[in-house]
N, C-alpha and C positions, 0 to 999 in steps of 0.2 A: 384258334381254339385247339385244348388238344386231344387225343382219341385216348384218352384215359377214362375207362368206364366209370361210370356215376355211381357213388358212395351208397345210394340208396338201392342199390339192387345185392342181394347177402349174396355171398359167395355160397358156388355150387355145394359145397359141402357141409356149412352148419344146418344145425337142427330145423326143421320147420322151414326149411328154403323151397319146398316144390310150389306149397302154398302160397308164402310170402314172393316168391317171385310171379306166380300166375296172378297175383292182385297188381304188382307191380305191373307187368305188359296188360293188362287189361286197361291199368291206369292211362298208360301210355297209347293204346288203342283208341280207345277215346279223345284223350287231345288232341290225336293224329288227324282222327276223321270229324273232330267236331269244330277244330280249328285250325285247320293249316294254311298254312303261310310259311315263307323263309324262316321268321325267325326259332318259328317250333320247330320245322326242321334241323335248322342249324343246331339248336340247344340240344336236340335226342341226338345228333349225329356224334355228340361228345361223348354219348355212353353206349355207342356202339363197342360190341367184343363180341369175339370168335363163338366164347359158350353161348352169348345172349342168340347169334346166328343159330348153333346147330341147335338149341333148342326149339328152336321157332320152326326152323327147315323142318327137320323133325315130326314136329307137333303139324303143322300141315302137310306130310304124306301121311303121317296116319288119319288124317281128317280127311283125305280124299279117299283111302281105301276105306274108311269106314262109311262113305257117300255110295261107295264102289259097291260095297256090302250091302247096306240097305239097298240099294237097285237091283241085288239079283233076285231072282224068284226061287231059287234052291242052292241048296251049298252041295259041292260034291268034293270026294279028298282032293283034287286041285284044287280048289277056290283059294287054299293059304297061299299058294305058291303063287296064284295071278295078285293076289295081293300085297305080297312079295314086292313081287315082277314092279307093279306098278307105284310103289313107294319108291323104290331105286329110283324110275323113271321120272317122279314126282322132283327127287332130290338132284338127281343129275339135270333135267328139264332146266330148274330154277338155277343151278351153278352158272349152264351153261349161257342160258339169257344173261342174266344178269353179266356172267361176263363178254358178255361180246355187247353190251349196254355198257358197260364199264369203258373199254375197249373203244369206244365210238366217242365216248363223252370226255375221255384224255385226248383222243386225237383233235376234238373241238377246245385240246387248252385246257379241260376239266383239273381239278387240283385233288380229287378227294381219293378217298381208299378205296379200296375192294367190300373191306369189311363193313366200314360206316354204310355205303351203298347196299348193300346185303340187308343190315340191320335196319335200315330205315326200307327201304322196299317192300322187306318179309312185316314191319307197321302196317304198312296199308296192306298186303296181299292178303295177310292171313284173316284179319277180321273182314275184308271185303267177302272173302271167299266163303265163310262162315253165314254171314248175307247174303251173300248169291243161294247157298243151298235152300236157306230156309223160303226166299223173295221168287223163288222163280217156283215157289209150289203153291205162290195164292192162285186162285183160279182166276183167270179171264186175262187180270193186270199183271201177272208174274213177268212174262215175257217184256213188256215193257220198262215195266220196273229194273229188269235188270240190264236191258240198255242204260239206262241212264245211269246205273251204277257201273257199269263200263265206263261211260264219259266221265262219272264224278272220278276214277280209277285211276284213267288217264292223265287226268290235270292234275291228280295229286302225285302219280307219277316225275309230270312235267315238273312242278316246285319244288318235288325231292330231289331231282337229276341239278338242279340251279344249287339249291342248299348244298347238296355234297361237294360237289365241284366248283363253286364258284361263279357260272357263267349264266351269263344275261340269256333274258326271255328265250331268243331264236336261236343263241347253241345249243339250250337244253331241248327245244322243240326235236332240232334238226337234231341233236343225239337218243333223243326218243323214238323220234319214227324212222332212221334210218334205218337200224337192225332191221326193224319190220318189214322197212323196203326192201332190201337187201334179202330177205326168207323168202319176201312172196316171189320175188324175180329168180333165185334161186329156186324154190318150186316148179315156177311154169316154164322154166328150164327144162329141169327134170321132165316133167310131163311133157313139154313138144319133145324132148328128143326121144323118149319112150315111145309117143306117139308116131314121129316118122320113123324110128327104127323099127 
């Protein structure tokens, strides 16, 4: 298959593109999370591109600092700047998993891009994340609710990681949780050695 983006997404610059393309990834949102499997991954992995990335990256750091926003109780002349601050961190955060997730999943043999992974990831991230804000503000059930949309997260994770790369069930597993292992054991690193020093 090749990483030539798909005909139906306008290019950034004709007329009525912001629109026509936000129906577009909506569209694509939806297939993500209402039917995935290898093959719908495979098929969006082909119209992955850079622009389809930074727009997505994008559109969720400002989604988180606008989460960030509603949560304070007052604005003060910092607040732009922590909002700033924390879009960078939003956008650097996502580079830098993804690529050390990248990074894991070549080393298990993986076949796929940077970008295809990027573009299919920020699929599921950004409408999950969209769901997370609203599901974890029912009362009693939220909290639950949003574990399980962890796990639903996770596993569409996992079938993304197969689809871009190529690899069966347990490379993609072990290329999913290993970064993870890899942070937390790096943390408590950190922490015992802070601790005994």
């Amino acid at each position: 298959m090749s990483s030539q983006p798909s005909q139906d997404v306008p290019p950034l610059t004709s007329t009525g593109t912001l629109s026509s393309l936000a129906r577009t990834l909506l569209n694509r949102y939806a297939r993500v999370l209402r039917n995935p499997g290898l093959r719908v991954f495979s098929e969006e992995k082909t119209r992955a591109s850079e622009p389809l990335v930074l727009v997505q990256v994008l559109a969720l750091a400002c989604f988180i600092a606008l989460t960030i926003a509603l949560s304070q109780p007052s604005f003060s002349l910092v607040t732009p700047i922590f909002y700033s601050v924390a879009c960078v961190f939003v956008i650097g955060g996502f580079f830098l998993t993804e690529y050390v997730s990248y990074l894991t999943a070549r080393a298990f043999r993986g076949q796929g891009s940077f970008v295809q992974q990027c573009y299919l990831s920020l699929l599921i991230s950004l409408p999950l994340t969209v769901i997370y804000f609203f599901v974890a503000r029912v009362p009693f059930v939220g909290d639950h609710l949003v574990w399980l949309l962890d796990v639903y997260g996770f596993v569409l994770y996992v079938i993304m990681i197969r689809a871009v790369h190529n690899l069966d069930l347990w490379r993609a597993l072990a290329a999913t949780v290993t970064p993870f292992v890899v942070s937390m054991a790096l943390i408590g690193t950190l922490i015992f050695l802070g601790i005994v020093l």
